[in-house]
FILUMGU-729025 format. One record per residue: residue number from 1; residue in three letters; y, x, z of N, C-alpha, C in turn. Coordinates in nm, 3 decimals, decimal comma. Example, Ala and Ser with C-alpha at 12.3 -4.5 7.8 and 13.67 -1.06 7.14 Angstrom:
// FILUMGU-729025
[atom 1 'Ala' [-0,569 1,319 0,780] [-0,450 1,230 0,780] [-0,330 1,320 0,780]];
[atom 2 'Ser' [-0,225 1,285 0,708] [-0,106 1,367 0,714] [0,003 1,290 0,787]];
This chain:
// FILUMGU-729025
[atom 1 'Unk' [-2,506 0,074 2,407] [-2,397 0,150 2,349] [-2,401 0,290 2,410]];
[atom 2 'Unk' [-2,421 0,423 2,335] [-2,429 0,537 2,386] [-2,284 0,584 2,357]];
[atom 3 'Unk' [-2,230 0,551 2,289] [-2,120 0,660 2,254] [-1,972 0,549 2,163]];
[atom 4 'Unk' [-1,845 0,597 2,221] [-1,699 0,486 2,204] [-1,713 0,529 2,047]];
[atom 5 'Unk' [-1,794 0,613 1,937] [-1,821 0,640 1,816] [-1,908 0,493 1,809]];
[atom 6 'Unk' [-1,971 0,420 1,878] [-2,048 0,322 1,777] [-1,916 0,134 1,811]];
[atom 7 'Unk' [-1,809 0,214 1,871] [-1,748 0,051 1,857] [-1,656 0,065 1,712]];
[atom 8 'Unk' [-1,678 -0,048 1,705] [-1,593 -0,103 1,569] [-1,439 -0,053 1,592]];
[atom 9 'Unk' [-1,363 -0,076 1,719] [-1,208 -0,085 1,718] [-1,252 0,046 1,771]];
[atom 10 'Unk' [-1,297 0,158 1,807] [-1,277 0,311 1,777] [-1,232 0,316 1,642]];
[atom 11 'Unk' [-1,344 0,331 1,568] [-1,357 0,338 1,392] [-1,243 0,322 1,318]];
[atom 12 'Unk' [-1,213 0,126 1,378] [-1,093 0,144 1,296] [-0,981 0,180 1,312]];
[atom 13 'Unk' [-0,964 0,218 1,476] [-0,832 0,270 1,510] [-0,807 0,408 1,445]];
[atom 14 'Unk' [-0,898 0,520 1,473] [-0,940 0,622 1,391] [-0,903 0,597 1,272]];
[atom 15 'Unk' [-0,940 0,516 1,179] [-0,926 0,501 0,986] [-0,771 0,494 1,004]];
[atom 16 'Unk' [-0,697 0,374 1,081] [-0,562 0,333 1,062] [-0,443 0,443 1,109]];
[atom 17 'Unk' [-0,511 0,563 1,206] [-0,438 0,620 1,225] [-0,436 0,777 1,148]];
[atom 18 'Unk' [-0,545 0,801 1,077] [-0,596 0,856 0,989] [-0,466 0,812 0,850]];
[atom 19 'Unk' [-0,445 0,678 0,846] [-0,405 0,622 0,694] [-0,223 0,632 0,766]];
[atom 20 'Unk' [-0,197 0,643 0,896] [-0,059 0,617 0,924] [-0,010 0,756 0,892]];
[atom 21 'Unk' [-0,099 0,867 0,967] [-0,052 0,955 0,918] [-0,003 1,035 0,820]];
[atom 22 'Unk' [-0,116 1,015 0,729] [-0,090 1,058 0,571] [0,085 0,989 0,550]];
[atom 23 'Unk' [0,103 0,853 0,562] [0,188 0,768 0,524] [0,355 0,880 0,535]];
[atom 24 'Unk' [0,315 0,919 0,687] [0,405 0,934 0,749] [0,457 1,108 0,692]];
[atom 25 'Unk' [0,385 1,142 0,566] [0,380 1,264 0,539] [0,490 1,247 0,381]];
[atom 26 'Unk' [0,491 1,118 0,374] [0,548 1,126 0,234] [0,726 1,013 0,240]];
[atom 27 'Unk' [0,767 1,027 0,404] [0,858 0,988 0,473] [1,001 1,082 0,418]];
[atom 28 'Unk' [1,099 1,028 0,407] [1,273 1,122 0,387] [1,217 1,247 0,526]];
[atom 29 'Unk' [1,254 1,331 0,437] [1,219 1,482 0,576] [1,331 1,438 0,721]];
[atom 30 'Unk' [1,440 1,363 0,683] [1,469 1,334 0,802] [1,436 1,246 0,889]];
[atom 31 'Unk' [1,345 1,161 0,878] [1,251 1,038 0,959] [1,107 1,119 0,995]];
[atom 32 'Unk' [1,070 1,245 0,911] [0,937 1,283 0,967] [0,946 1,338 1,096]];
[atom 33 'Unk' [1,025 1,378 1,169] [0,993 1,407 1,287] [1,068 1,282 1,359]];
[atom 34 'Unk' [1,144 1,218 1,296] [1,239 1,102 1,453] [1,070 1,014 1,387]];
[atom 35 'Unk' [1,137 0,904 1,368] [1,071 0,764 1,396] [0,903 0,818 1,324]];
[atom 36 'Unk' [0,889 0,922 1,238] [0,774 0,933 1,160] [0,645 0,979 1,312]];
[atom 37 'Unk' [0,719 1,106 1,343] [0,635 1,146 1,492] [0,607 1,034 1,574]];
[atom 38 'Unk' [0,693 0,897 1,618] [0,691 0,822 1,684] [0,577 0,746 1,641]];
[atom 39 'Unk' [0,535 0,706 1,515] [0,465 0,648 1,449] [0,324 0,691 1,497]];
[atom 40 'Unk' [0,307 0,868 1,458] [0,195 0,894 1,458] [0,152 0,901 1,574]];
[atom 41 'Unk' [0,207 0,932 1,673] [0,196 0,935 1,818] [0,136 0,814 1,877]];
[atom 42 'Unk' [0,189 0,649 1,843] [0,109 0,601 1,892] [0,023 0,506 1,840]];
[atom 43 'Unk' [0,005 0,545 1,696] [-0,111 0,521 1,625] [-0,221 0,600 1,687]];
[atom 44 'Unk' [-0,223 0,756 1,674] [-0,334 0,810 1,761] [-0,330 0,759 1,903]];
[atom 45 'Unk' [-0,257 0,716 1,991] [-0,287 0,701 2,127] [-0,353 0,575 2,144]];
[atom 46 'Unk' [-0,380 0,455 1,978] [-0,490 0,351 2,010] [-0,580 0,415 2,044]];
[atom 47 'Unk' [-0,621 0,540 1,964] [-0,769 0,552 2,013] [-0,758 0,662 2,117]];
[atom 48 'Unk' [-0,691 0,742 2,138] [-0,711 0,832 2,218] [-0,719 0,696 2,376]];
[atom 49 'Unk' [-0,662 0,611 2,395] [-0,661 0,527 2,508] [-0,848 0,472 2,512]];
[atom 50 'Unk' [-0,885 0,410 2,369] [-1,014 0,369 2,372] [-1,132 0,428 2,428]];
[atom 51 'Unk' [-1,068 0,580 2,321] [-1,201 0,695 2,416] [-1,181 0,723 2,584]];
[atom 52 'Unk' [-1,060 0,730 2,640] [-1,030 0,726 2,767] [-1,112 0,662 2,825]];
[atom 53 'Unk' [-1,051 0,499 2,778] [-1,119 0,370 2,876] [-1,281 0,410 2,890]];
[atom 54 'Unk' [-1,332 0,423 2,758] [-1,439 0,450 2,745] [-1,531 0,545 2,819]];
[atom 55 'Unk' [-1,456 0,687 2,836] [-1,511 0,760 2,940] [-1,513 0,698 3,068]];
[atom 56 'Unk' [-1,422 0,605 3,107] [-1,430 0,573 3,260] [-1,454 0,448 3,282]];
[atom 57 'Unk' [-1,603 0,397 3,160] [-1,649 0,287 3,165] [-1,681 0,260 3,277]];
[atom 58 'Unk' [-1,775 0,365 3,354] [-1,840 0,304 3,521] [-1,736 0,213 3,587]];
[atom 59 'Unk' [-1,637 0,261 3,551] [-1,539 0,140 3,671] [-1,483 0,053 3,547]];
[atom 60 'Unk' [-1,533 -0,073 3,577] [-1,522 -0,163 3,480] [-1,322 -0,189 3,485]];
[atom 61 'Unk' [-1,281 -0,202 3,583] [-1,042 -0,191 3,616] [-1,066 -0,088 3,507]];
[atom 62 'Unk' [-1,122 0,067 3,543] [-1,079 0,149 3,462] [-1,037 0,142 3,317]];
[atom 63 'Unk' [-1,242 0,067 3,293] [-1,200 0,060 3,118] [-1,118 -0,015 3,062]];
[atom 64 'Unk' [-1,084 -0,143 3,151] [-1,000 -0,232 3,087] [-0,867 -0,201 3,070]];
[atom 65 'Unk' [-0,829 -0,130 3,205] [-0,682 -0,093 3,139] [-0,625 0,018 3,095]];
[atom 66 'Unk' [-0,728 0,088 3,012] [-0,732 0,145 2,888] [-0,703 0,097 2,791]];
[atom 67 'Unk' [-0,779 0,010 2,797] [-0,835 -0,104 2,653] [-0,710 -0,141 2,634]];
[atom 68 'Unk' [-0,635 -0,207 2,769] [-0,488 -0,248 2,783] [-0,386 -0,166 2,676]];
[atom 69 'Unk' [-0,387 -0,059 2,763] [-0,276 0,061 2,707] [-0,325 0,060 2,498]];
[atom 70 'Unk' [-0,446 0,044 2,528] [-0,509 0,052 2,371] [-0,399 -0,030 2,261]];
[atom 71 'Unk' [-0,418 -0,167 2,337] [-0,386 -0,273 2,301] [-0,232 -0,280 2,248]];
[atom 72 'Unk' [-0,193 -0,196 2,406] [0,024 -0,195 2,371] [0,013 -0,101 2,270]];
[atom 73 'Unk' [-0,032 -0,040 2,256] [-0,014 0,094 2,135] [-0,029 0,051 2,028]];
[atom 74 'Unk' [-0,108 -0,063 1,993] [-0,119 -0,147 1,884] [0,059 -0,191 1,822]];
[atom 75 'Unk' [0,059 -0,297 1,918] [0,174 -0,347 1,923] [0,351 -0,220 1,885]];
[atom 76 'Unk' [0,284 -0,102 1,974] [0,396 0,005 1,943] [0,410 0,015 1,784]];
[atom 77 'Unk' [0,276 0,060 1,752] [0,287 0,129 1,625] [0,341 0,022 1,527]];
[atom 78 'Unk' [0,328 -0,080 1,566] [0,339 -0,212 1,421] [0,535 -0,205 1,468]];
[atom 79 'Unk' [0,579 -0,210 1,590] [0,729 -0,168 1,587] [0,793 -0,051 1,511]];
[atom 80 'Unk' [0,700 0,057 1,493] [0,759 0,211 1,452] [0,714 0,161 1,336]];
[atom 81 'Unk' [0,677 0,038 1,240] [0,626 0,043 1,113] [0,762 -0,061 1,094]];
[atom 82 'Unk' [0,787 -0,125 1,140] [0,871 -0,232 1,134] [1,014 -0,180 1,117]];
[atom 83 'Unk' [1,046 -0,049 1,244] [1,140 -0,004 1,211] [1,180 0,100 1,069]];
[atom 84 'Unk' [1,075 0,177 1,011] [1,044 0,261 0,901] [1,043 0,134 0,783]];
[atom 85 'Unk' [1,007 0,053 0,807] [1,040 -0,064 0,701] [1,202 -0,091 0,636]];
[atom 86 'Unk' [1,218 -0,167 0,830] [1,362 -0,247 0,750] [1,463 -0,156 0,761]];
[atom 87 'Unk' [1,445 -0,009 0,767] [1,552 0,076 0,775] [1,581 0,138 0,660]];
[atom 88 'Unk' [1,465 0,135 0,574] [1,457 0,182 0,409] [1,387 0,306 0,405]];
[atom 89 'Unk' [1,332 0,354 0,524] [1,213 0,481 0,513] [1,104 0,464 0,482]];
[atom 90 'Unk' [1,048 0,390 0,494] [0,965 0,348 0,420] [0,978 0,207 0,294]];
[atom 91 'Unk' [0,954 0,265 0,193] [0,986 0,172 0,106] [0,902 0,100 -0,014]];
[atom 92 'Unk' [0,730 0,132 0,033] [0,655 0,081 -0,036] [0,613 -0,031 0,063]];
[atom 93 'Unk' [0,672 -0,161 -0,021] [0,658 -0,296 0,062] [0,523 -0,332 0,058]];
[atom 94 'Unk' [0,450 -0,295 -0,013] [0,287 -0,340 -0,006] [0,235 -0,244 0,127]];
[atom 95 'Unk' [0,247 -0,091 0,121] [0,150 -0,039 0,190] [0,184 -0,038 0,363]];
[atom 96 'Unk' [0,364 -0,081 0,349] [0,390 -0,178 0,459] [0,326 -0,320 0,530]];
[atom 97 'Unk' [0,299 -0,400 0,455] [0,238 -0,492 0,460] [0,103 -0,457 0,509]];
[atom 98 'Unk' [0,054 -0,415 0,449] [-0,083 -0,326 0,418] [-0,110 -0,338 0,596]];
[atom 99 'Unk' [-0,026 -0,237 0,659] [-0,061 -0,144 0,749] [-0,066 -0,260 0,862]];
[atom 100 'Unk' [0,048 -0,333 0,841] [0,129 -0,442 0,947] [-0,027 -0,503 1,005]];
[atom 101 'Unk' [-0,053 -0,580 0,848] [-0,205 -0,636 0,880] [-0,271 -0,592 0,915]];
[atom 102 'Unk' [-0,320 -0,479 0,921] [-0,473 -0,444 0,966] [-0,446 -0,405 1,143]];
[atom 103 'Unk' [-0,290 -0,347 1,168] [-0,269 -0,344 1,309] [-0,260 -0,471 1,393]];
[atom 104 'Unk' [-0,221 -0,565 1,336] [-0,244 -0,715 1,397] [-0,394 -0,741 1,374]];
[atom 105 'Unk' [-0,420 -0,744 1,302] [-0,617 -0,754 1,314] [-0,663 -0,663 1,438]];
[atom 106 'Unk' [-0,629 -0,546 1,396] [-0,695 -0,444 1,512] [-0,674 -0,476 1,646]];
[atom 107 'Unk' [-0,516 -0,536 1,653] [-0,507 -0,565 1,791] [-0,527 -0,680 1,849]];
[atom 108 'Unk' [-0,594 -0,776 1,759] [-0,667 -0,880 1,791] [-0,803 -0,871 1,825]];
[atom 109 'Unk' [-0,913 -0,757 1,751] [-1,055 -0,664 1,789] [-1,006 -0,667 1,922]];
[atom 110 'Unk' [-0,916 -0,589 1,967] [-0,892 -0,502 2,088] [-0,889 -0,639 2,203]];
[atom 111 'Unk' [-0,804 -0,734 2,143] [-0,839 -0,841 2,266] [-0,934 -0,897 2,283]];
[atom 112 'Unk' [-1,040 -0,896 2,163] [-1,194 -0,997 2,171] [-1,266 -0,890 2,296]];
[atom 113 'Unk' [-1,209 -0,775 2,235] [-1,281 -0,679 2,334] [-1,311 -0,644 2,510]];
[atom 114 'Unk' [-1,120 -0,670 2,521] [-1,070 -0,686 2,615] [-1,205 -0,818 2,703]];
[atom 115 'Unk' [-1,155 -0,897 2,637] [-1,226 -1,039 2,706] [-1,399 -1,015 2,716]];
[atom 116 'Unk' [-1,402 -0,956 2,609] [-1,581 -0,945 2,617] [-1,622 -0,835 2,775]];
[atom 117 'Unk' [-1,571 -0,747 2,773] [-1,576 -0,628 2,878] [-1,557 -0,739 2,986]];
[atom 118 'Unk' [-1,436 -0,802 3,003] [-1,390 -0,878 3,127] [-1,522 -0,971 3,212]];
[atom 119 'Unk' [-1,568 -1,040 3,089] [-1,697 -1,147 3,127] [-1,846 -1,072 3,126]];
[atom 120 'Unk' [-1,844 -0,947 3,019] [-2,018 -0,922 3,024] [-1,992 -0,797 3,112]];
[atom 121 'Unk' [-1,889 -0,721 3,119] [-1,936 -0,588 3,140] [-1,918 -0,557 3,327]];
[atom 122 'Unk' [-2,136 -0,508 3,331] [-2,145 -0,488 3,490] [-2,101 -0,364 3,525]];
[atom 123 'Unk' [-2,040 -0,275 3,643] [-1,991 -0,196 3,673] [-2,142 -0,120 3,728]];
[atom 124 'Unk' [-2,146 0,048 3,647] [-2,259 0,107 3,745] [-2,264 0,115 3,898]];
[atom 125 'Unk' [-2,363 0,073 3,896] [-2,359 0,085 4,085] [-2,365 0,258 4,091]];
[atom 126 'Unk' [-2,286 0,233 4,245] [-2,246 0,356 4,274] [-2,368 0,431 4,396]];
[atom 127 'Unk' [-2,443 0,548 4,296] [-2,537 0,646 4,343] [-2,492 0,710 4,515]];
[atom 128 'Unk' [-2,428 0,703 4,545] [-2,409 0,765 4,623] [-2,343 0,635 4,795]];
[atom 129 'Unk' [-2,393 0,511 4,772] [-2,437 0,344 4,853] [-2,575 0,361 4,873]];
């Protein structure tokens, strides 16, 4: 793996937060900055956490609790969708649905991930031992 561009839960965190945003553009003007900003904020911070972890793969703690933070941000955003739901700001019940799912998928990637890093991934030895 050369680059946090060839994992799958980059990609799709990227697409979903790519698709939250738009969402969050066609929100009552008074939810686009309360709960709409909240939304987009930590839709992008799945991946902005991924690429993090990712830069500070050498220390295998590091990347994981990235991956971690990755993971709660999952969980955030499907709350800021939940609340834009049952509050009536958002009111297309499919692309609600829509979104719900693919962030519970994603944040299920994020735990296969979690676990895979935990068991395969060796920490670079340190150049300077």
């Amino acid at each position: 793996m050369k680059s946090y561009r060839e994992l799958e839960i980059y990609n799709e965190s990227k697409r979903l937060a790519v698709e939250v945003h738009k969402m969050t553009m066609t929100l009552p003007k008074f939810e686009l900055f309360e709960e709409g900003g909240q939304v987009r904020r930590s839709a992008k911070s799945v991946t902005a956490m991924i690429v993090e972890g990712y830069g500070r793969r050498r220390y295998k703690t590091d990347f994981i609790k990235y991956l971690v933070y990755g993971h709660a941000e999952t969980d955030e955003t499907i709350l800021h969708l939940d609340f834009l739901f049952e509050t009536g700001s958002l009111k297309d019940e499919i692309l609600y649905t829509n979104l719900k799912g693919k962030y519970d998928s994603l944040s299920k990637k994020i735990n296969k991930f979690i676990q895979w890093v935990e068991d395969n991934w060796n920490e670079f030895p340190n150049p300077e031992t």
